[in-house]
ZAMARGU-4260 file (C-alpha; in steps of 0.2 Angstrom, whole numbers, plus 5000, padded with zeros to 4 digits):
<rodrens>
0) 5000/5000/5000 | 5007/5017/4996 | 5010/5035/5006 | 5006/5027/5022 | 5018/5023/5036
5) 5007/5013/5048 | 5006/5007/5066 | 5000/4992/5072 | 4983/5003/5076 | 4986/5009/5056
10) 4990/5028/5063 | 4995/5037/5047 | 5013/5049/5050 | 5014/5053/5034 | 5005/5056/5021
15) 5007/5065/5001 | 4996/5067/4985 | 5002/5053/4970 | 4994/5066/4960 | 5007/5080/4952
20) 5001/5082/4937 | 4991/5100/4935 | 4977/5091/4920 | 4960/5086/4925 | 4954/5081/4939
25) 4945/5064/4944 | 4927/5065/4947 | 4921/5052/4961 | 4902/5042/4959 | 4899/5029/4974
30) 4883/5019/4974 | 4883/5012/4992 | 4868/5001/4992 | 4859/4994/5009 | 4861/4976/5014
35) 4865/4970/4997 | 4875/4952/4999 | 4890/4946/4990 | 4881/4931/4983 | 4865/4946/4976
40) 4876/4949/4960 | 4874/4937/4943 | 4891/4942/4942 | 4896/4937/4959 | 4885/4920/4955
45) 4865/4923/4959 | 4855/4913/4945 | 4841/4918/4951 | 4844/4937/4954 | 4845/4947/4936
50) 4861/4962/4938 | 4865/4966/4918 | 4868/4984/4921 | 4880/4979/4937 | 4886/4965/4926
55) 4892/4975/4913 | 4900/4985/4926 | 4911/4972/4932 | 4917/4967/4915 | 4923/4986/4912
60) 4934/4987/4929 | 4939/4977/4943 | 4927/4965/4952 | 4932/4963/4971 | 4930/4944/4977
65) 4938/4948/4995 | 4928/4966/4997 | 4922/4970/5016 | 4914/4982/5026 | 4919/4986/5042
70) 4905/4980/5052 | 4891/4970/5047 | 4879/4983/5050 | 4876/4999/5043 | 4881/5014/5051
75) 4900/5009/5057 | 4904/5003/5039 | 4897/5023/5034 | 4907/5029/5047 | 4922/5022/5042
80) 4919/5025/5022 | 4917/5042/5027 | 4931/5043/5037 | 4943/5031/5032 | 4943/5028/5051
85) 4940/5011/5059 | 4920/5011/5069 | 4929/5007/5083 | 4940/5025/5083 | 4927/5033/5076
90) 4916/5026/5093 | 4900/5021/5082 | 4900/5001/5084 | 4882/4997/5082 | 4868/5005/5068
95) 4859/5020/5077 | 4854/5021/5088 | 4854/5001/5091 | 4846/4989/5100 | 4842/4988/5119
100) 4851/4973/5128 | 4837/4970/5140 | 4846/4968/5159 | 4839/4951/5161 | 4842/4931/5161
105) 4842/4929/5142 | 4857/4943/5140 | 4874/4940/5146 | 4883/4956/5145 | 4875/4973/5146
110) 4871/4985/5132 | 4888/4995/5126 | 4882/5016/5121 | 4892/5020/5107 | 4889/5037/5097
115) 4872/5040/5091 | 4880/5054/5075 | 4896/5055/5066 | 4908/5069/5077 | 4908/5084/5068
120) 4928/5085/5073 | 4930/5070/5058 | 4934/5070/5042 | 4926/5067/5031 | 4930/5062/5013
125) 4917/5075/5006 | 4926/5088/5017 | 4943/5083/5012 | 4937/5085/4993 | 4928/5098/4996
130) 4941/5109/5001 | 4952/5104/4986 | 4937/5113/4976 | 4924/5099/4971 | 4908/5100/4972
135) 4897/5087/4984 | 4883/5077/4980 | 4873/5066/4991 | 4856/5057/4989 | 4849/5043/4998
140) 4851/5033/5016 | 4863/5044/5027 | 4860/5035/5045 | 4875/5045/5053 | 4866/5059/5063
145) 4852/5068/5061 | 4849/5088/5059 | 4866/5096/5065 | 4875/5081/5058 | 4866/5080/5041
150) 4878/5078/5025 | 4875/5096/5024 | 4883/5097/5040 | 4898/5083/5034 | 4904/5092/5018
155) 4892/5090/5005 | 4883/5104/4996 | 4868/5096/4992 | 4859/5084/5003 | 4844/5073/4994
160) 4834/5062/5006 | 4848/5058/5018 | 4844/5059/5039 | 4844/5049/5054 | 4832/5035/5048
165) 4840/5017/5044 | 4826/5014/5032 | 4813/5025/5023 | 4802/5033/5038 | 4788/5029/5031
170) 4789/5016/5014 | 4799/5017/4998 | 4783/5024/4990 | 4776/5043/4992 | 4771/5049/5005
175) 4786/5043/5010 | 4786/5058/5026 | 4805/5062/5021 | 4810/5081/5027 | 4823/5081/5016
180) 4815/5074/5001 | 4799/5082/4996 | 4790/5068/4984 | 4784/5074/4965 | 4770/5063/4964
185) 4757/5047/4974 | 4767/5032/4973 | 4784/5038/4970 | 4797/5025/4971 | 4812/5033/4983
190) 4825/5023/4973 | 4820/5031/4957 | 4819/5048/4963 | 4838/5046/4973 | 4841/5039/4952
195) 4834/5055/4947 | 4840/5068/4956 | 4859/5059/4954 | 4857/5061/4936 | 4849/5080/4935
200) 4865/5084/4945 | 4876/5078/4933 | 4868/5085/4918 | 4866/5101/4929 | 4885/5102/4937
205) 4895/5116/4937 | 4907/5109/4921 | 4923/5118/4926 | 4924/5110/4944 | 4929/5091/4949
210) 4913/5082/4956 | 4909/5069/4972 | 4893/5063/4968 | 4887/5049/4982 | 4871/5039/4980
215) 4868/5030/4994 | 4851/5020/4990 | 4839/5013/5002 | 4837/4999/4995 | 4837/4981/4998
220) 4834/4984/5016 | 4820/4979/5025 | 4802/4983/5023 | 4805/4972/5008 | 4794/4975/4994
225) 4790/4974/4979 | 4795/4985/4961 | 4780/4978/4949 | 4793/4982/4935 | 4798/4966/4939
230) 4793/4955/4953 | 4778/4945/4941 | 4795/4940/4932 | 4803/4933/4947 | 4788/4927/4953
235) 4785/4915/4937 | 4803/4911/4938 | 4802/4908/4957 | 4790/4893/4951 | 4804/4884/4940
240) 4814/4880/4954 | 4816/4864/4956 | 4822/4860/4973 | 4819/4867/4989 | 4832/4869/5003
245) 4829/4868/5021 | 4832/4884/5031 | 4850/4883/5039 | 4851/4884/5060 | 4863/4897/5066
250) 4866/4895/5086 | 4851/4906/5091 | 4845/4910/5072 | 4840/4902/5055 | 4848/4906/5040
255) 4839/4906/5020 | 4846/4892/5011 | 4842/4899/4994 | 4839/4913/4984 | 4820/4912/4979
260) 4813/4927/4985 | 4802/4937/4970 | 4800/4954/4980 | 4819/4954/4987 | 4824/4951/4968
265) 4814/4964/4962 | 4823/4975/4973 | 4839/4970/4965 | 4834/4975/4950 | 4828/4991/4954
270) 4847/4996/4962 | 4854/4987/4943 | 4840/4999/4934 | 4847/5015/4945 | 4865/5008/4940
275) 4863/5006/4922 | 4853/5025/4921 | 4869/5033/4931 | 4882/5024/4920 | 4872/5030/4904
280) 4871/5048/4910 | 4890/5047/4912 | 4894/5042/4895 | 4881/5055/4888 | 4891/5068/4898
285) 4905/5063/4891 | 4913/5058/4909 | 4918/5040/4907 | 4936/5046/4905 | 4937/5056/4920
290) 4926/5047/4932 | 4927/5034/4945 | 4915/5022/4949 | 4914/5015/4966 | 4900/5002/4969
295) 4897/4993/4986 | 4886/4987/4999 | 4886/4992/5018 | 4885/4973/5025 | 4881/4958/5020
300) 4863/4953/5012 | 4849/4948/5028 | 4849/4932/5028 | 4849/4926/5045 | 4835/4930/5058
305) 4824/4921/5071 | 4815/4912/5054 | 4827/4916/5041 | 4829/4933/5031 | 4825/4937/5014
310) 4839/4932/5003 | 4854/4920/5006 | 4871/4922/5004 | 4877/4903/5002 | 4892/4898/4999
315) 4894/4911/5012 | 4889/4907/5031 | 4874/4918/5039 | 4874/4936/5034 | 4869/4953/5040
320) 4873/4955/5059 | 4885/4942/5059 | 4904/4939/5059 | 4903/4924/5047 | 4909/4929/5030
325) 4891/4930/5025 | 4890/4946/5035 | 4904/4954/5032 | 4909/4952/5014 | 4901/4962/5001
330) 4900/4967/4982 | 4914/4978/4976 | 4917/4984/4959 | 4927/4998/4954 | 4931/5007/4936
335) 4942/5020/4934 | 4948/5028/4918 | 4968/5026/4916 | 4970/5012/4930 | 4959/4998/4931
340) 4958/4986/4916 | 4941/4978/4911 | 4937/4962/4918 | 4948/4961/4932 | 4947/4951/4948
345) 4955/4956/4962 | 4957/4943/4978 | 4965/4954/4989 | 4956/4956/5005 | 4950/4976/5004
350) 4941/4985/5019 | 4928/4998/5018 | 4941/5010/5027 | 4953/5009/5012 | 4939/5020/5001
355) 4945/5037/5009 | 4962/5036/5008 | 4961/5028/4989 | 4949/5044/4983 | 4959/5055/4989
360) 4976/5047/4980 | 4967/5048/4963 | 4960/5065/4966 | 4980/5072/4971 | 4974/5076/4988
365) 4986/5074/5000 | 4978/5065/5015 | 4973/5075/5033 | 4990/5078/5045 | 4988/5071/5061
370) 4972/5061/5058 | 4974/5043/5064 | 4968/5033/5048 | 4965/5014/5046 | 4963/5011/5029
375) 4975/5009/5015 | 4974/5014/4995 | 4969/5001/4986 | 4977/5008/4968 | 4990/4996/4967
380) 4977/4981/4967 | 4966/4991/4956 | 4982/4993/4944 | 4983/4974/4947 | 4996/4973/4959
385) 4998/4959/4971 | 5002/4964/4990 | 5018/4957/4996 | 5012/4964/5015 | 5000/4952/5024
390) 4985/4960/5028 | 4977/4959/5045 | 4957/4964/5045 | 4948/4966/5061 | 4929/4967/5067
395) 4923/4971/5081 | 4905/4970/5084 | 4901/4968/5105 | 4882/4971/5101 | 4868/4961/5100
400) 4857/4961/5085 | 4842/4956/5077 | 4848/4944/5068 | 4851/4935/5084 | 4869/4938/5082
405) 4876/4941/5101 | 4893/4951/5104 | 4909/4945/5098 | 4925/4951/5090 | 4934/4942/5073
410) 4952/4945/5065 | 4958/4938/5047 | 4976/4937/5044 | 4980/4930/5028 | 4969/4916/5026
415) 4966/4915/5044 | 4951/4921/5051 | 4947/4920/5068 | 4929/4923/5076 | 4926/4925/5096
420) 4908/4923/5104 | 4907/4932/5119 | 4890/4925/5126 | 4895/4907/5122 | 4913/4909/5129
425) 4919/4900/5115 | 4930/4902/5098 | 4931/4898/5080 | 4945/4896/5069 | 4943/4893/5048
430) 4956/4894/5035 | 4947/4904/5020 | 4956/4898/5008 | 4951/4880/5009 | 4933/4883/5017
435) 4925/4899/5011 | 4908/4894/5019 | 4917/4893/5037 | 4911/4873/5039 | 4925/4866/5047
440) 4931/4875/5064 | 4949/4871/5065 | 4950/4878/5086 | 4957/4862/5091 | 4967/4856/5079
445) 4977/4874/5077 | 4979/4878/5093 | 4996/4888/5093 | 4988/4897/5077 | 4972/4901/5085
450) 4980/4908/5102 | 4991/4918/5090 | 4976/4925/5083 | 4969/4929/5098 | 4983/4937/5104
455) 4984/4949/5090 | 4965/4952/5091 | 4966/4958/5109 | 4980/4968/5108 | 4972/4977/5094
460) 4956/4979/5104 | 4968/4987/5119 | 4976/4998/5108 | 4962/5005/5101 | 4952/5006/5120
465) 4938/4995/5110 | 4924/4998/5123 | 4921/4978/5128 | 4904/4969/5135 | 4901/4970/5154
470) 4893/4957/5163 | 4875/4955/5167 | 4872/4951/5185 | 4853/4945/5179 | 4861/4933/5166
475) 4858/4912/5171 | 4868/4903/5159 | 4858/4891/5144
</rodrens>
């Protein structure tokens, strides 16, 4: 990784612009969708999901298989894209505001308050561009902070829909009771307008200034529903599937054992509709050669609850809320003009911090002084570079969620990957290269490894003063 001298913790000390040249600058668009899992793609395997616009994407740049978010739920990976900044440093470790830990027997830690907004004091990679003279854009799901901590108040001029909510306040159709996103029209689908408003902006720009234009859709995430372009499509194509597989127990939960939901598919599409209108507004504006495109999801797809979510992210394990690679790996695809090559995979694990410092390297903005990052650019793998460095990832999650995930930590190093379970007191090790889906837990026979791991886990959770689960004195073990 280039321009940063790290820590263990990942403090940057140093820091310049690659960028010398005085010719154009990049322009930035970065689609952040809601919930969408690794396995949602037909490029990333779904036969039964339809992405051609996302499709055709991939095939013109670089198609992540090792792409992850920083928690797996929604606000601490926003955090730490718009920061560059680890949830844990930034103190926002759970969605906000969270769920209650209910002081009784069925809980055995209490509930851990974390920040509730992103700190005004960060960063933010609107800011940083901002300042270098681009202009902001941002439509959609914001779920960092609600009025005095809008976009508005994190570097972005313009702010489209985007508040404290985790979903649509009301439904993805109008009235849709949005203060920041007065509807047109009865029935207005949200993910159409966030498309609409994206593309006026960049018809509408001011042409002689860089631009950061971030659409952050709503979309999949829950209430699912339906987009009648095309759920009687799935719906008929739902009724050719032949076999039918058994939900999957998770400790606590069930997982979905297949992808086979119409409405969740619809949904799908809608994001790959938005995709494909954005992409063609680029090329009618003549920007393909001057723009990056960023394309991500925030956590893995929901496929773990009490009775099993609404899509499934095999040959992953579990999914959103959880730790499992399910939860935690997502869709990342990346063009940009001059670097990436079409068609490209990249397996070199990348984490949702690595987005800040990577922008600004391609926009020649040299990165904040004194700022303690955690993320690396990533425009060596996009130029097809292989890492010589071993890359150590680490989630820390001591929340309980919905999902019926309960607190507990995880580190990958290499191929590596370690997962702790706080209320169960107990450990799991996989090797990822041999056992993607996390099937065989190796604890016993890699002992030394998985005591190295751990090691390296909890000094990296004391060096960053992660705020850890305190006991429950109303807890009576299972």
């Amino acid at each position: 990784m280039q321009n940063t001298l790290l820590t263990l913790c990942g403090i940057l000390m140093i820091a310049s612009p690659l960028r010398a040249d005085s010719g154009p600058k990049m322009n930035f668009v970065f689609v952040l969708i809601d919930d969408l899992g690794w396995a949602d793609l037909s490029c990333y395997g779904s036969t039964y999901h339809e992405t051609p616009n996302l499709d055709a994407l991939a095939k013109s740049g670089v198609r992540f298989t090792h792409g992850y978010a920083a928690c797996p739920v929604c606000s601490p990976t926003r955090a730490s894209i718009m920061t560059g900044r680890h949830p844990v440093r930034v103190d926002i470790t759970d969605w906000i505001p969270g769920q209650n830990a209910k002081q009784d027997a069925g809980h055995r830690f209490l509930q851990i308050e974390d920040r509730n907004e992103l700190p005004l004091q960060e960063v933010t990679i609107a800011e940083a561009l901002h300042d270098a003279g681009y202009q902001t854009f941002f439509a959609g799901k914001w779920h960092l902070g609600g009025a005095g901590f809008l976009p508005t108040d994190q570097g972005f001029d313009v702010n489209h829909g985007g508040g404290h909510w985790g979903q649509p306040p009301a439904g993805y159709f109008a009235p849709w009771k949005n203060d920041y996103l007065q509807e047109h029209r009865a029935g207005e689908y949200i993910t159409e307008r966030l498309t609409e408003e994206s593309v006026a902006f960049l018809k509408g720009r001011d042409q002689s200034r860089p631009f950061l234009l971030f659409l952050s859709h709503y979309d999949v995430h829950t209430p699912i529903h339906k987009d009648d372009r095309h759920f009687e499509h799935f719906e008929e194509k739902r009724k050719t599937i032949d076999t039918v597989s058994s939900p999957i127990s998770e400790r606590r939960g069930t997982s979905r054992a297949q992808q086979d939901n119409a409405q969740y598919a619809s949904m799908v599409s809608a994001i790959d509709d938005s995709v494909g209108r954005i992409t063609a507004a680029i090329q009618e504006q003549g920007l393909e050669d001057s723009t990056t495109i960023i394309f991500t999801s925030d956590n893995g797809g929901l496929c773990t609850l009490r009775k099993e979510g609404p899509t499934c992210n095999l040959p992953l394990r579990s999914g959103k809320g959880w730790l499992y690679e399910g939860g935690i790996r997502v869709p990342l695809i990346v063009r940009i003009p001059g670097i990436t090559k079409a068609g490209e995979v990249c397996r070199e694990p990348v984490l949702s911090t690595d987005f800040f410092p990577t922008m600004l390297e391609l926009a020649g903005v040299a990165l904040p002084i004194d700022v303690a990052l955690d993320g690396d650019s990533i425009v060596p793998e996009l130029r097809g570079q292989k890492s010589t460095t071993t890359r150590t990832l680490v989630w820390h999650y001591p929340h309980y969620h919905g999902s019926e995930w309960t607190p507990g930590a995880a580190i990958r190093v290499g191929d590596w990957k370690l997962i702790e379970f706080y209320e169960f007191g107990d450990v799991e090790l996989y090797n990822l290269a041999t056992d993607p889906g996390e099937l065989k837990n190796l604890a016993t026979e890699e002992r030394d490894r998985l005591d190295d791991l751990r090691r390296q886990l909890h000094q990296w959770q004391e060096n960053l003063h992660a705020k850890m689960p305190q006991p429950n004195a109303a807890w009576v073990a299972e």
